[in-house]
N, C-alpha and C positions, 0 to 999 in steps of 0.2 A: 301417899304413894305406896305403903306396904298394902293398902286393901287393892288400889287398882292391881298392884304388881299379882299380890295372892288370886284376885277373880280371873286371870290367866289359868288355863287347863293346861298345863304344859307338862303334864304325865310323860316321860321318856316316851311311851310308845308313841303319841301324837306330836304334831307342828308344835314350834314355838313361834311362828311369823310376825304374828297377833302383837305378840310380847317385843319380838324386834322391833317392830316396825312402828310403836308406841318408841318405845327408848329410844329409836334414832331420831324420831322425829324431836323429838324432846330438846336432840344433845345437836339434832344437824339448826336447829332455829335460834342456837346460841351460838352459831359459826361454827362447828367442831367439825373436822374432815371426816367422813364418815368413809366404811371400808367395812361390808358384807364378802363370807364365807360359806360355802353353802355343803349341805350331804351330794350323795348323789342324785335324790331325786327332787334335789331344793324344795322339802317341803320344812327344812331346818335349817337357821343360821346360826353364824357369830355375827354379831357387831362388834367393831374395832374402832372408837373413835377418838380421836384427840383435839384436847383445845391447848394452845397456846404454838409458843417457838416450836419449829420442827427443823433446828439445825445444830439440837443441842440433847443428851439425852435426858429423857424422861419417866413417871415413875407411871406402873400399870395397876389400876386395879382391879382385879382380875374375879367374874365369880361366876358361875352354872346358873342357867336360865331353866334348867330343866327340875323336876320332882319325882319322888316314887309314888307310883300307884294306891291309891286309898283304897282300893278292890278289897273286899273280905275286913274292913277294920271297922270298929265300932268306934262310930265318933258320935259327939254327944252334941254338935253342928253341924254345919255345913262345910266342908272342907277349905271350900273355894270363894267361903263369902267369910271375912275378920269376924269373931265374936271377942268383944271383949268383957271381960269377964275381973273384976280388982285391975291390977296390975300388970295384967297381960293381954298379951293376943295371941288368940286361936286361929291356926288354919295351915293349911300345907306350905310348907316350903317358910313360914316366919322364923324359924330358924335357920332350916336346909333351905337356902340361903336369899333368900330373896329382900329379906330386910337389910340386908347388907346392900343388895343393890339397889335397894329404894332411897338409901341412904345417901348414895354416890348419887341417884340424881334427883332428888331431891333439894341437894346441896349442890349438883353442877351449876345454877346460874351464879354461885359465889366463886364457883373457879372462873366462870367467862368475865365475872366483873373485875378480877381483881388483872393486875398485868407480873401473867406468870413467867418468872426467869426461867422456867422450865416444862416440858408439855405434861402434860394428866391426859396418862390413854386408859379410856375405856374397855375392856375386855368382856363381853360376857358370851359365855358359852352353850354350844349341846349338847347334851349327851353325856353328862359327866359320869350320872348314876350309872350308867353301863358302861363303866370301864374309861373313862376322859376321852370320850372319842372325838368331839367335836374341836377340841382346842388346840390339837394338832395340828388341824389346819388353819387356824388361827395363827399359831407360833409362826408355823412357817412359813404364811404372808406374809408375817414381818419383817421377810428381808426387802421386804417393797420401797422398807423407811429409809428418807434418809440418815438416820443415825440408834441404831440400835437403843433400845430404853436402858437407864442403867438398874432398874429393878422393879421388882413386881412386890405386890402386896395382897393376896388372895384372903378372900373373906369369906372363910368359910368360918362356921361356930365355936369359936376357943372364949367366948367369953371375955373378949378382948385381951386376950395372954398372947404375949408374940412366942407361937411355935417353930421351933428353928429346925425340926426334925419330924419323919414321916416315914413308914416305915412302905418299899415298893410290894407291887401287886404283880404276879400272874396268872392268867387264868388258861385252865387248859380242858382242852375235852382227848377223850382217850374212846378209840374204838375197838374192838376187840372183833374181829372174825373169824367165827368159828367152823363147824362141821355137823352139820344135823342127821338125826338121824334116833332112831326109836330107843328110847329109852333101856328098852333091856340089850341091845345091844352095844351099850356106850363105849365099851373101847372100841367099836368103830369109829367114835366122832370124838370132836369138839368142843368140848363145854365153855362156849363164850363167857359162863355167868362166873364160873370157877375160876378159869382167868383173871377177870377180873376182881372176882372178890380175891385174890391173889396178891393182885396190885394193890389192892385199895389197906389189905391189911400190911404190908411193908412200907406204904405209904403214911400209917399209922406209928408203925415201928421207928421211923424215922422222924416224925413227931416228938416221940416219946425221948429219940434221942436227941434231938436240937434243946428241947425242955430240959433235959436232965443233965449232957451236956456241951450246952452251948452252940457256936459262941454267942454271949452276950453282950447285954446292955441296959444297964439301968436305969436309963431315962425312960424306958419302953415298958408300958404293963399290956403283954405278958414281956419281958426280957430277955424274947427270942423269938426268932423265925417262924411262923406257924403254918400247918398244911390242914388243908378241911377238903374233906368231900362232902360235895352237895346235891349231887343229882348221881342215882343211878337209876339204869331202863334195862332189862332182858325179858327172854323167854316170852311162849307163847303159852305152853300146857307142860302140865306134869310131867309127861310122859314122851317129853323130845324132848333130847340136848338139843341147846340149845344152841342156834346159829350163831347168833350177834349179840353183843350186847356195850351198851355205851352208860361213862358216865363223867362226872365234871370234876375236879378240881383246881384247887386254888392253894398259891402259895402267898406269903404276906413274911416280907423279907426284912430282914434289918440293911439299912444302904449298905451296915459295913462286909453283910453278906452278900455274895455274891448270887443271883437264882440262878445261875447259868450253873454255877455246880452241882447244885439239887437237882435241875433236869439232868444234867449229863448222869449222875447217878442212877436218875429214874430210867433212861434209854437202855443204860443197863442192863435194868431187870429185865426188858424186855426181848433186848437179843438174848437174855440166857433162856427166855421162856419159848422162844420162836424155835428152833431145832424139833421140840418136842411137839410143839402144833404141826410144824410141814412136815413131821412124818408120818401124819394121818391124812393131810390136805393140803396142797399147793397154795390153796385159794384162801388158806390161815395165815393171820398174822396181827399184829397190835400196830395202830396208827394214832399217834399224839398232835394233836394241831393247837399252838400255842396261839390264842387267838386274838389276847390282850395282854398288854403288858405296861406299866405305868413304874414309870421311875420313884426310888425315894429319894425324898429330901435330907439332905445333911448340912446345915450350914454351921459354920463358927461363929460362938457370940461375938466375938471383936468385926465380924462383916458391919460396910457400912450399912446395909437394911435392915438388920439386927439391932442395933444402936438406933434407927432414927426410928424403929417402931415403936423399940422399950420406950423411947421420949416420948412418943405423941401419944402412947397410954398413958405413961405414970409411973410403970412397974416396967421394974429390972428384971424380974422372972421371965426365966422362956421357960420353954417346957416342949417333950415331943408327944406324939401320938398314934398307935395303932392304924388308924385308918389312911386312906392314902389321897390325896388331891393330885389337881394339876400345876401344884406348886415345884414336884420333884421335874414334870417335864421343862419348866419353865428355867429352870435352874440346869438341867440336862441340855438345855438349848443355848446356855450360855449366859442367862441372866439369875443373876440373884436373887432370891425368892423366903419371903416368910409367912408364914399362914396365921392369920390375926381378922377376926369378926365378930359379932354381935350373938349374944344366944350360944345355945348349949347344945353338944353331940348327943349329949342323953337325950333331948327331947325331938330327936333327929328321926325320920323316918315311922313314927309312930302316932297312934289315932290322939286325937286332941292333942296335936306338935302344938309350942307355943313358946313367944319369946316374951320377956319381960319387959315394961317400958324403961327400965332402967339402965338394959342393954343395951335398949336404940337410944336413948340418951348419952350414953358412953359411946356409943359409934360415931354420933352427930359431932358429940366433944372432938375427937379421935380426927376425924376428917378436917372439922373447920381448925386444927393445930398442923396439919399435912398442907391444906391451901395458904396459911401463914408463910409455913417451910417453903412453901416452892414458889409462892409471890418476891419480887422484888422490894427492897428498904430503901 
């Protein structure tokens, strides 16, 4: 199931259809009620399906049907075809996360046989690598059910560790308009670039001070809030200021901070910086368009999902994590949520990615203790 799942191209930028439409077929010939969510130009879904009672709540497990781009990596295979190699398997997405959902159906015709006192909904999504965009709309078909699920189970790569915490995501782009106009004349204009590199280094400062201090949290490496710029673009030639100039950042927050203060901060700078542009040029000013934004996760060890993960691993350890899932939305939406799967975030995103059969053995363990949990005695 992990080599068909991996020979799926399912690179964010292209369809994942192919991929759906294989898994529902899978999960609709076991009875499961099947329920498609699509982008705008449906050339992407969610699947959503469940097998058992639907008048009682249920548990989801939840996982990204999409991959990052292998463009520019040097891999020593094929990306899109399993090489195994000892004790592993090679190929995109065997950690980032598709072995996880090979796992779930692989193992579905053991939830359709057994008689579950509770339903097992299938979750899998688009678009996660850019920001969780797809499973939005996922979440919020769910109010279609008759009874809300009581929790989720996202499997993304902890190596089978139940992670109870995640730290949120936003991403923003920043425009800058400026006033062009011939370089030796520059107090006539605008310096878009100076602007921004303006921004970008207070944006820095403010880094330096979240790191140094706080607030914190120790479950989290790094143990605070971090800001990154990723993308800047200005200028045409030497010898213009220059017009415009745009570039990207990103916050990556601890739940117990809030980003709404960081931006309200940032907004700031920017009305103290705008006076001084409009009285060179009307047509000057800074524009932020927050474009994504992805909740963190915080759950208490004593929640029931917490407790019934640590069991079906083995291990009482949680532990939190830097990067950010669709596990904070899903718990933002009202349901309880822990991030627990097969394979390593180191081996995540990069050329020869690769899971160990050890971990899909520990997933396989993991699930057929979960279809136990929720079958009838």
């Amino acid at each position: 199931m992990i080599e068909r799942l991996v020979a799926f191209d399912t690179t964010s930028y292209k369809t994942n259809l192919e991929l759906i439409d294989f898994a529902a077929n899978i999960l609709s010939d076991l009875g499961a009620d099947i329920r498609l969510t699509f982008d705008d130009d449906r050339r992407k879904a969610n699947l959503f399906a469940s097998l058992g009672p639907d008048d009682r709540p249920g548990i989801v497990l939840s996982g990204h049907t999409d991959v990052v781009p292998v463009d520019g990596q040097d891999w020593n295979s094929d990306p899109f075809t399993i090489a195994r190699r000892q004790d592993r398997l090679y190929g995109r997405g065997t950690a980032d996360m598709k072995s996880f959902i090979a796992v779930c159906l692989a193992l579905a015709p053991e939830f359709a046989a057994r008689r579950l006192a509770m339903p097992a909904h299938f979750a899998f999504s688009f678009d996660e690598e850019v920001g969780c965009v797809g499973v939005r709309r996922l979440i919020d078909d769910m109010n279609h059910l008759p009874v809300r699920p009581a929790m989720c189970i996202v499997g993304e790569p902890t190596e089978m560790k139940a992670i109870i915490g995640h730290k949120g995501k936003k991403s923003v782009r920043c425009r800058i308009d400026g006033h062009e106009c011939h370089s030796a004349l520059n107090h006539n204009g605008v310096n878009a670039i100076e602007i921004a590199a303006d921004l970008v280094s207070r944006l820095r400062a403010l880094q330096h001070r979240f790191r140094n201090h706080g607030p914190f949290d120790s479950g989290y490496q790094p143990p605070y809030t971090t800001l990154h710029t990723g993308i800047f673009k200005g200028g045409t030639a030497l010898n213009i200021v220059p017009r415009r100039c745009d570039f990207e950042f990103e916050i990556r927050n601890l739940p117990s901070h809030d980003p709404e203060t960081v931006m309200a901060e940032i907004r700031g700078w920017c009305q103290d910086l705008a006076p001084e542009m409009l009285a060179v040029s009307a047509e000057a000013g800074i524009m932020l368009d927050e474009h994504n934004a992805t909740a963190g996760l915080d759950m208490d060890r004593d929640d029931a999902v917490v407790r019934l993960v640590c069991a079906l691993s083995g291990n009482n350890d949680t532990g939190k994590v830097a990067f950010t899932t669709e596990a904070g939305l899903f718990q933002q939406a009202g349901i309880p949520a822990v991030v627990c799967g097969p394979g390593s975030i180191q081996q995540a995103h990069k050329p020869d990615e690769f899971i160990t059969l050890e971990q899909v053995a520990q997933c396989e363990a993991f699930i057929r203790r979960l279809i136990d949990h929720m079958s009838e005695r």
